[in-house]
C-alpha positions as CSV (number, residue, x, y, z in Angstrom):
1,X,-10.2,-54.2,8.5
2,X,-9.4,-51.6,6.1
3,X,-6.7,-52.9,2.8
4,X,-3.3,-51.9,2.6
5,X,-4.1,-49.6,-0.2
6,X,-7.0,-47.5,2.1
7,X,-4.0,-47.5,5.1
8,X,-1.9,-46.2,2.7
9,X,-4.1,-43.6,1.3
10,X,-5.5,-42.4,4.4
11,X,-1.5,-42.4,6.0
12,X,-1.2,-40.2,2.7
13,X,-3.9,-37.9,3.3
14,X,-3.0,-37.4,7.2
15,X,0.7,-36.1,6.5
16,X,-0.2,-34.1,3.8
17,X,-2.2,-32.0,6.2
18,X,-0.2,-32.1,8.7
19,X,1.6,-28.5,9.6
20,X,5.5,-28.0,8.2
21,X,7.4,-26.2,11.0
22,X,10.6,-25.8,10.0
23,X,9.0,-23.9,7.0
24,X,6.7,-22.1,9.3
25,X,9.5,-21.1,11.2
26,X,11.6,-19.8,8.5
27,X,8.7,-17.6,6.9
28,X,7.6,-16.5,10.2
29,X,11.0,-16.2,12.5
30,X,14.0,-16.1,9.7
31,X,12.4,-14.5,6.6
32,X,11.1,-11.1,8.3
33,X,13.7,-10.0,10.2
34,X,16.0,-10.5,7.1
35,X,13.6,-8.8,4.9
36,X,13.3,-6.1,7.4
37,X,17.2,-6.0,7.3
38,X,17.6,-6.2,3.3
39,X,15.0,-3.2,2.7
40,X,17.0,-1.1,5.5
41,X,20.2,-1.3,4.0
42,X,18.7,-0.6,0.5
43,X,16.4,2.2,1.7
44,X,19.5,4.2,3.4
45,X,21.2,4.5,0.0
46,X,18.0,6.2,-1.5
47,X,18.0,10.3,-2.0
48,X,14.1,12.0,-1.5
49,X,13.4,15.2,-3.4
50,X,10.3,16.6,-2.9
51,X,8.1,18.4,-5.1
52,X,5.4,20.6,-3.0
53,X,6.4,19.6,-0.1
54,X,5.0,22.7,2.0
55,X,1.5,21.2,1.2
56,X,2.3,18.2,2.9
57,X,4.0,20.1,5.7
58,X,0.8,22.7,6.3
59,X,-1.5,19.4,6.6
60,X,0.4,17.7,9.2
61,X,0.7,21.2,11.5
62,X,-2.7,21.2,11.4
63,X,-5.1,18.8,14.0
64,X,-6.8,16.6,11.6
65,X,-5.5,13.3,10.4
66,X,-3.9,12.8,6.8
67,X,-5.2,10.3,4.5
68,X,-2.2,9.6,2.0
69,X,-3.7,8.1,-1.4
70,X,-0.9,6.5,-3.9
71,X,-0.2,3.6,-6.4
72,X,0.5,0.0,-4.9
73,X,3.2,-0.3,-7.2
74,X,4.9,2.6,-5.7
75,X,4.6,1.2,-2.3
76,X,8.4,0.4,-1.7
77,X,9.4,4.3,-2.5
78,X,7.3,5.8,-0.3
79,X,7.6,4.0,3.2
80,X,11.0,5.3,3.8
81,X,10.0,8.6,3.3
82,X,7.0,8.7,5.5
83,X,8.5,7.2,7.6
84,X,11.2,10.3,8.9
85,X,10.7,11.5,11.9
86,X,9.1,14.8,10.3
87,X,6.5,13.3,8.7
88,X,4.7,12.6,11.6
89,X,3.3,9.1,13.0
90,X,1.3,7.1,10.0
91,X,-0.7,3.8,10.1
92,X,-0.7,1.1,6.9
93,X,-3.0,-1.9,5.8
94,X,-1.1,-4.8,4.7
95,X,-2.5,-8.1,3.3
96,X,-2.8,-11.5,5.3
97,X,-0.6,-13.3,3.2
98,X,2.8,-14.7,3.5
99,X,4.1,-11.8,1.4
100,X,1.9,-9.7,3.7
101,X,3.6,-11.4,6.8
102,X,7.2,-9.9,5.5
103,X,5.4,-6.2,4.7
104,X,3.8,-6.1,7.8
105,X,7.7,-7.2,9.4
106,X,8.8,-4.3,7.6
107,X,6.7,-1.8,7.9
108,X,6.2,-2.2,12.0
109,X,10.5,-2.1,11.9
110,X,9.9,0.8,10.1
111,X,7.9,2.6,12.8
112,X,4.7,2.0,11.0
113,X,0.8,1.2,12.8
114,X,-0.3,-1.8,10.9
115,X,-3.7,-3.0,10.7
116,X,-4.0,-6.7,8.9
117,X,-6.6,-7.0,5.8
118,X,-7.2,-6.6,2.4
119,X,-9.7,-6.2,-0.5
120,X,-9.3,-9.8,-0.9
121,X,-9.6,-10.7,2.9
122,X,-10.2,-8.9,6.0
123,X,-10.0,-5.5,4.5
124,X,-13.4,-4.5,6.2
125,X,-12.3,-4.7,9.6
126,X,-8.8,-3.2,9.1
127,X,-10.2,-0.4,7.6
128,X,-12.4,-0.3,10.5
129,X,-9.6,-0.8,13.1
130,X,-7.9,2.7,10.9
131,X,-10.8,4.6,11.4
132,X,-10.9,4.2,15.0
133,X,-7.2,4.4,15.4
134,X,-7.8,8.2,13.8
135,X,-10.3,8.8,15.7
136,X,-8.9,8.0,18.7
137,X,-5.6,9.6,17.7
138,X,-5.7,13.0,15.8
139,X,-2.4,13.0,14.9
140,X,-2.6,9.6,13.9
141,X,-2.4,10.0,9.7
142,X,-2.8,7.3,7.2
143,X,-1.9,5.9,4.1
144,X,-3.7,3.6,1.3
145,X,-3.1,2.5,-1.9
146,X,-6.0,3.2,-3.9
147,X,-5.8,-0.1,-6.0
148,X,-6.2,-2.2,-3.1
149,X,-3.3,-5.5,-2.7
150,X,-4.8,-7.1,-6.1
151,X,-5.9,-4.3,-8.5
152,X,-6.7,-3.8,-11.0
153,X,-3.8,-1.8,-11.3
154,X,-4.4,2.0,-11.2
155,X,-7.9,1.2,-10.5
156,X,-9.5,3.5,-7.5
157,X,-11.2,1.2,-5.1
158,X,-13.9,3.0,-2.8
159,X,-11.9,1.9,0.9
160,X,-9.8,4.8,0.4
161,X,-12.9,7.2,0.3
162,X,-14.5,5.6,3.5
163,X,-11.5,6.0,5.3
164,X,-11.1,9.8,4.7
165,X,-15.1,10.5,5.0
166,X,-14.9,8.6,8.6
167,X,-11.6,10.1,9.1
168,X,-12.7,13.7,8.7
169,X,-9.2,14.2,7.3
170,X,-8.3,15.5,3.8
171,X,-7.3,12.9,1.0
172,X,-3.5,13.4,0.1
173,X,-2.5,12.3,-3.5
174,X,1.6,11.4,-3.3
175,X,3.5,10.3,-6.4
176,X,6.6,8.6,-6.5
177,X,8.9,7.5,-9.7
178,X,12.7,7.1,-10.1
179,X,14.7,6.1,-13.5
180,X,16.9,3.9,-11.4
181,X,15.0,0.8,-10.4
182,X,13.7,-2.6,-11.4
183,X,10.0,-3.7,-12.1
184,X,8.5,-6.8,-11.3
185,X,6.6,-8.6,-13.2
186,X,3.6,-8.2,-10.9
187,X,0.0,-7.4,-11.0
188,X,0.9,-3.9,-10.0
189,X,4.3,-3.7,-11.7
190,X,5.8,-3.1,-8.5
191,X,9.0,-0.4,-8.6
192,X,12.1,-1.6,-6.7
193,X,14.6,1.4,-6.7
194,X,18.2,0.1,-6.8
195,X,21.4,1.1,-4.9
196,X,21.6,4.9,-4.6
197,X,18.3,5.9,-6.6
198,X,17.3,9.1,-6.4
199,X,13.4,8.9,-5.8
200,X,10.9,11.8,-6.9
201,X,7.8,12.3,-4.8
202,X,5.1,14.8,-6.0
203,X,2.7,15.9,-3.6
204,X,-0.5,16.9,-5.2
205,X,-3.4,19.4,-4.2
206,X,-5.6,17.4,-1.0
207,X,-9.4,16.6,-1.7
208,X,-12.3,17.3,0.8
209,X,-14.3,14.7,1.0
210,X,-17.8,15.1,2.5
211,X,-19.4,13.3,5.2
212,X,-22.6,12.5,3.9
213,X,-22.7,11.1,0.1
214,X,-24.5,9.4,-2.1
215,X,-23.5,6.6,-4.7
216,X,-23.1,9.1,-7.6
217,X,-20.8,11.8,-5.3
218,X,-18.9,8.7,-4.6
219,X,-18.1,7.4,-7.7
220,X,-17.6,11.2,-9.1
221,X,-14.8,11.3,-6.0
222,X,-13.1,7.7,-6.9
223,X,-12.6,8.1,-10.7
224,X,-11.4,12.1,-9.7
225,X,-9.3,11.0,-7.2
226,X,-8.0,7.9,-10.0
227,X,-7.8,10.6,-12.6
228,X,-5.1,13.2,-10.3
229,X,-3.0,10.4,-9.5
230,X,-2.8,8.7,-12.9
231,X,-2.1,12.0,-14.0
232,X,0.4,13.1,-11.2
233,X,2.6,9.7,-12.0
234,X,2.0,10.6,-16.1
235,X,4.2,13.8,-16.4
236,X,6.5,12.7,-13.0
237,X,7.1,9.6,-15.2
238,X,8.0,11.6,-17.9
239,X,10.0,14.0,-16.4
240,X,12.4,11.9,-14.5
241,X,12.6,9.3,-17.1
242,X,10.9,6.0,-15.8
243,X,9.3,3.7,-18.5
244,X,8.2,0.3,-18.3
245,X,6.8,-2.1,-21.1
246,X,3.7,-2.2,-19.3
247,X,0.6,0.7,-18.7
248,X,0.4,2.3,-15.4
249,X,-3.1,1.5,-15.5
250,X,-5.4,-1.4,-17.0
251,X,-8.6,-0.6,-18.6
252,X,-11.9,-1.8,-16.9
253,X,-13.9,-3.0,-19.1
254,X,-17.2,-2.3,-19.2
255,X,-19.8,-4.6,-18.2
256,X,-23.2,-4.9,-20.3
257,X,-26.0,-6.1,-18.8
């Protein structure tokens, strides 16, 4: 017969694994449909203007799929905006996370496609599950932040290329920045407009990318593609007014074998 103390430890051990439901069911019933609700109400304050916007416009007239590239931390500005019913019909990736559980409630109230991964877990096979969605769907566009769900921050991150060689759609840089917001202390620094903010988007000039590459024409692509966008947020930034304590994008350091 096992001691009191062993019972004990081994009752211990048993409860602390098992499940919590009325947590589980907040985070998974209550949290998301009030998140979904919270974003709404903020989102229909927000005013868009558009800075070449007739490049965006041409791409999604034509009959190949978009591949929007932007920064993580800009995520909240831009999914109202693609989502309007001009914009066309656009799929996501969005982390398997609990914070990824209220995203994903968001963006699917939203009108969004989303396909469940990240660099960190499962990002393979969403990526995989966009590809084929395009494929499938040529009017189908999609989006990606180029710095993945966990940076580093500003950092290109190959996905992004894979999806628009597989794709066979053109690679969209979009910028977005307002001076009327809140950042989070985040990896990414993640920009929360406030009340009424008027949000800037800057649509920049789509890349081609080929088919058939090797490792050298895809890293030449990623750092171009990180250098336009870092570039595009730069003088939007500057022009509207936005600052934050913080560089828009960290430094990889180099690694010395």
């Amino acid at each position: 017969m096992t001691n009191p103390a062993t019972r004990a430890a081994v009752a211990s051990g048993t409860r602390g694994k098992q499940p919590k439901p009325v947590r589980e069911f907040v985070v998974r019933r209550i949290l998301p449909p009030v998140a979904r609700a919270l974003y709404s109400s903020m989102a229909a304050t927000w005013r868009y203007t558009t800075e070449n916007e007739s490049i965006l416009s041409d791409l999604l007239g034509s009959t190949r799929p978009v591949i929007g590239a932007f920064l993580h931390s800009r995520t909240f500005q831009l999914l109202p905006y693609f989502c309007q019913p001009n914009r066309g019909r656009w799929m996501l990736m969005c982390s398997r996370s609990r914070d990824g559980d209220l995203m994903a409630s968001v963006e699917t109230g939203l009108g969004y496609r989303v396909a469940r991964g990240s660099s960190g877990s499962g990002g393979a096979r969403a990526l995989a599950e966009m590809i084929k969605a395009q494929r499938e769907d040529r009017q189908l566009n999609s989006c990606l932040a180029v710095d993945g769900s966990r940076g580093p921050r500003g950092i290109a991150q190959l996905g992004i290329l894979t999806l628009a060689r597989k794709s066979d759609g053109p690679l969209l840089p979009v910028a977005a920045s307002t001076a009327h917001c809140r950042v989070l202390n985040s990896w990414d620094r993640t920009v929360i407009p406030k009340l009424g903010a008027r949000i800037h988007i800057l649509v920049g000039e789509p890349m081609e990318i080929p088919t058939r590459m090797d490792a050298l024409q895809a890293e030449e692509l990623r750092l171009e593609l990180q250098r336009r966008l870092i570039a595009m947020h730069l003088d939007l930034d500057s022009r509207i007014g936005f600052t934050d304590t913080q560089p828009l994008q960290l430094r990889q350091i180099p690694i010395v074998a």
